[in-house]
C-alpha positions, 0 to 999 in steps of 0.5 A: 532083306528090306521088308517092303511097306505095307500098302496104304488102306483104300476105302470108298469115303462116299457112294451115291446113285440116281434113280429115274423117278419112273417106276413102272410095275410088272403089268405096266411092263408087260401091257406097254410092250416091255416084257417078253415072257409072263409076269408071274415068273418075274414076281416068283423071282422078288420083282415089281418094279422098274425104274425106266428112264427119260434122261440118258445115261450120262445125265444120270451118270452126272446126277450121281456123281454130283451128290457124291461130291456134295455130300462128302464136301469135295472140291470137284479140283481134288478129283485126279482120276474119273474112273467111267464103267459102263455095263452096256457098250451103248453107255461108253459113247454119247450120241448127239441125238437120242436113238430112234426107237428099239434102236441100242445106238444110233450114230450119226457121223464118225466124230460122235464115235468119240463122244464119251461119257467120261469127258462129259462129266469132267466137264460138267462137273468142272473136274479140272485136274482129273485124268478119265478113262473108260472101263467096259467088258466086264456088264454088270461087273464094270464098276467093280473093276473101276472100283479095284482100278481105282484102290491100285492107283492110291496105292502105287502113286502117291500124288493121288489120293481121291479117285471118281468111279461111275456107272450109268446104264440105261436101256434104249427105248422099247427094250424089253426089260426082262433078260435071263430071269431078271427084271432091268432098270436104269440108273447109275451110282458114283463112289469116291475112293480115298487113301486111308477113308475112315470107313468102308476100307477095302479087304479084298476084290476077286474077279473071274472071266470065262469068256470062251462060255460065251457068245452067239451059241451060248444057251440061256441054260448053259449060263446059269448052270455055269453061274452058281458053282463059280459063284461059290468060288469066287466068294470063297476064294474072295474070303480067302484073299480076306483071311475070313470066313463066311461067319465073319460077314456082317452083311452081304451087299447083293446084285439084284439079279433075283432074290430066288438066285439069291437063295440058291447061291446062299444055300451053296454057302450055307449062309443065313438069308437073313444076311442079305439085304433083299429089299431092292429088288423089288423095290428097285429091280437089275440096275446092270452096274449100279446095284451094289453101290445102291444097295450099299447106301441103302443099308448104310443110311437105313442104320443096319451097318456097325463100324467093324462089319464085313460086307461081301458085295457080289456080282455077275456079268455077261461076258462071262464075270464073276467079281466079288469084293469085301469091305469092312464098315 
């Protein structure tokens, strides 16, 4: 009997985001037509703020991915596959013109049906040798799929060893940026994956579809009475897939879906509050795909992750998925 060989570690050797440097308060929102319920709810649920951008998604997507690559000093020819993960359909095409306002996409001609985001970047980033493809359908948990995607190509095929996945999202003008008990901002984030990256190796990734919840006759109440007990599941079956238990994770990289989401769900766990790092959502607010990959540079850069640390980094979207992945540091 031939043992086969251990599958080669994938880690993410760099992460990156944008941000708009717009930042609209609760009341700025709801004065500007922004909100469609009251901001008392939202400021019961840890919001503030939201970042609403002027740039469309693909430069942001372009902002992103570029201080990745500058910061871990990658020559934009090494990169053999952009994996692009959009959270919004509007986000998987680049119209020629902006939409017209309250608009999610205005398209002009059949051709632009074929402008992505994806050939975009490689071209402006001159990523000469990069293969790109598209990854949507699964909202705010894209990048995760593109993420895992991504760690199966290194794994299986050798001739590749750096892989580029990004998310961008941006609301159309005049959208209201309240959905579900949540606050929505645009920006978007870029992770480098390498084979055998020194830190942030990837343990686990688990992801659950209940597409048959959802679609013009789910109710706002049967969504989030199905989220928590699948929620529960899927990190425990995530963990499990890891060989770990919840008192093994060091931190815990959270969507920004609600901080009293939050507390519920680590209620249902019975793990710490003092485990999550919470700060940026207030500071930040629901960036659909990009909040766990900001989250995670933020904690990094602010000194709170020790070599060694498991991360559980966890995440919603509509469609209905649930994803969750564990890192360890």
């Amino acid at each position: 009997m031939v043992t086969p060989a251990p599958s080669p570690a994938v880690g993410i050797a760099g992460a990156a985001y944008y941000l708009p440097p717009v930042a609209k308060d609760l009341r700025t929102l709801a004065k500007e037509g922004l909100l469609t319920g009251d901001v008392a709810p939202l400021e019961t649920f840890g919001f503030a703020r939201a970042r609403v951008a002027q740039e469309s998604h693909v430069e942001m997507a372009i902002h992103a991915s570029r201080a990745v690559l500058e910061e871990t000093d990658t020559d934009p020819a090494d990169v053999q596959l952009v994996l692009y993960a959009g959270a919004l359909a509007s986000s998987s095409v680049a119209p020629c013109a902006p939409p017209p306002r309250g608009s999610l996409l205005h398209l002009g001609s059949v051709p632009e049906l074929f402008r992505y985001p994806a050939s975009i970047l490689q071209q402006e980033l001159d990523l000469t040798s990069a293969v790109v493809t598209g990854v949507n359908q699964q909202a705010c948990a894209s990048i995760f799929s593109a993420i895992q995607l991504g760690r199966m190509t290194l794994a299986s095929d050798p001739d590749v060893h750096t892989v580029l996945c990004v998310a961008s999202d941006r609301l159309p003008d005049g959208a209201p940026r309240d959905i579900i008990f949540n606050l929505v901002s645009d920006g978007a984030c870029a992770v480098l994956l390498r084979r055998d990256a020194p830190r942030n190796r990837i343990l686990a990734v688990h992801q659950v579809t209940k597409g048959m919840m959802y679609g013009e006759v789910a109710l706002d109440a049967e969504v989030i009475a199905a989220y928590f007990p699948t929620a529960v599941t899927v990190i425990q079956d995530t963990l499990q897939k890891a060989q770990l238990t919840m008192d093994d994770i060091a931190w815990i990289i959270p969507h920004n879906v609600s901080l009293r989401s939050w507390e519920i769900l680590l209620g249902m766990l019975k793990a710490p509050v003092a485990k999550l790092f919470s700060g940026n959502i207030a500071r930040v607010g629901h960036t659909m795909a990009a909040d766990n990959i900001i989250n995670l540079r933020d904690a990094d850069d602010a000194g709170l992750l020790k070599p060694g640390d498991r991360l559980l980094l966890f995440t919603f979207g509509f469609g209905l998925n649930w994803s969750c992945m564990i890192l360890e540091h």
